[in-house]
N, C-alpha and C positions, 0 to 999 in steps of 0.2 A: 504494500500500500504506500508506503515512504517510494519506492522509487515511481509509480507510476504520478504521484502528487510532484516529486521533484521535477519531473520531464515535463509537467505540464508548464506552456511557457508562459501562462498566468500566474503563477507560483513565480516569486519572487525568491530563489533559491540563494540568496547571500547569509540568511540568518544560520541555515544549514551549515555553512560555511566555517563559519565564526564558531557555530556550535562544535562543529566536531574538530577544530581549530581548539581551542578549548581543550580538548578532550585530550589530542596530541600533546600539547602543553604543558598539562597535567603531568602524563606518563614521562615525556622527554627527560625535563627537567629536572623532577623527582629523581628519577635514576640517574642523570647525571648526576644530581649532589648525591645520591648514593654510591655511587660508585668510584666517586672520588673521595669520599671519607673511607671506603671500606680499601683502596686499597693506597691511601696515605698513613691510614694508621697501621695495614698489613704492612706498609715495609716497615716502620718504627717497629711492629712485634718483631718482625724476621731479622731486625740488625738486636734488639734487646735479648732474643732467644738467644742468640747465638753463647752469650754473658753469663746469660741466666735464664735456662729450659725450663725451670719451675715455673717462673712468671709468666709463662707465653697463656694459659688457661684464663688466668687474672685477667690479665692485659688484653683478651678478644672483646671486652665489652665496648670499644668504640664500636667497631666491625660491626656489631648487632644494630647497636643504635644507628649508623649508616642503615643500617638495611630496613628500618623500619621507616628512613624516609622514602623508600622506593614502595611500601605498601601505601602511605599517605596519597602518593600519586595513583596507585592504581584504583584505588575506591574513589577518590574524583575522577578519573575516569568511566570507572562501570558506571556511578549512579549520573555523571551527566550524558555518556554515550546512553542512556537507558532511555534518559528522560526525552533525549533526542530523536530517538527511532518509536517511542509511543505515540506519538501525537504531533500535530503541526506545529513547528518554530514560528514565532512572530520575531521581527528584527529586535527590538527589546532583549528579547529572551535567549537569542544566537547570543549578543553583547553580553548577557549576563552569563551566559557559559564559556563566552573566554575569557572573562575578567574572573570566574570559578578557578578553569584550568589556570591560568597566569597566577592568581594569587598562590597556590597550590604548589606550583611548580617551581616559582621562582624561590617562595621560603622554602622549599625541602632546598635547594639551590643553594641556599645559603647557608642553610642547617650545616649541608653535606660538607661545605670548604671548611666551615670551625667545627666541625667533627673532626675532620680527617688533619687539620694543623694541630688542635689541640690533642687529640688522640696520639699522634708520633710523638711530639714532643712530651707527652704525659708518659707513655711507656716506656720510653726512654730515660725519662727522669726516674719515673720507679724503679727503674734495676738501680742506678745509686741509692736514692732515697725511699725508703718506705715508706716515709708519712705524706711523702705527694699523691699519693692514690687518692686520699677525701677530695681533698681539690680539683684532682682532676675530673672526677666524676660529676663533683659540683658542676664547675666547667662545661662538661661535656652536657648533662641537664638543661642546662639553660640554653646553652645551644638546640637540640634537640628541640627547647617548646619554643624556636623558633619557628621549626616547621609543621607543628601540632598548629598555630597561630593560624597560619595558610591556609591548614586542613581545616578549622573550623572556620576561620571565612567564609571558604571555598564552598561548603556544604550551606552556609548562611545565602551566599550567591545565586546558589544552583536552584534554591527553593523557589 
């Protein structure tokens, strides 16, 4: 039904656009800030391992938190690609699913860079010092509901 409405060339097919524009945005960006904290702080574990193999188990909890900005992006994805394909886009409504996916993507985006600096330089630091571990987790936290922030935008947007 969406594709014979989009062909139609009374159908003003730009909001689709934007909408599923959005949606790409979301997922993009997400996993790039995921993927850039998971493996900034993987090389800090892989040079700290090498020091000290005990710590490397400790020391994977950036890696996680990285990865949980790559989930934020894919649930504004599902539920805006969802809301997308149920029912007809008004231009308003295209705008407000890329300004979903953008918000979404760019905070996990920015999550992912101060994940993935403060994570190497935090495991790194822990193999000398033990008591930098609170901090750095503090650290990593705040960073992290940088891109929880986006996420709940994002869902604020989409409605």
């Amino acid at each position: 039904m969406l594709l014979l409405s989009a062909q139609d060339p009374a159908v003003d097919s730009s909001p689709y656009f934007f909408g599923f524009l959005g949606v790409a945005s979301a997922l993009i960006f997400a996993n790039l800030g995921a993927a850039y904290g998971t493996a900034k702080s993987g090389v800090g574990i892989c040079s700290m391992g090498v020091l000290k193999p005990e710590l490397i188990m400790k020391s994977a909890l950036p890696v996680v938190m990285a990865g949980i900005l790559g989930i934020y992006g894919f649930i504004v994805a599902i539920l805006v690609g969802q809301k997308i394909n149920s029912a007809t886009v008004t231009g308003p409504k295209g705008y407000s699913y890329l300004a979903a996916g953008l918000s979404c993507g760019f905070s996990s985006l920015a999550a992912g860079l101060a994940i993935g600096i403060v994570g190497d330089a935090g495991v790194r630091a822990n193999a000398q010092q033990d008591r930098i571990y609170v901090g750095m987790v503090l650290i990593l936290i705040f960073a992290e509901a940088l891109g929880l922030y986006g996420l709940i935008v994002a869902l604020i947007l989409s409605n």
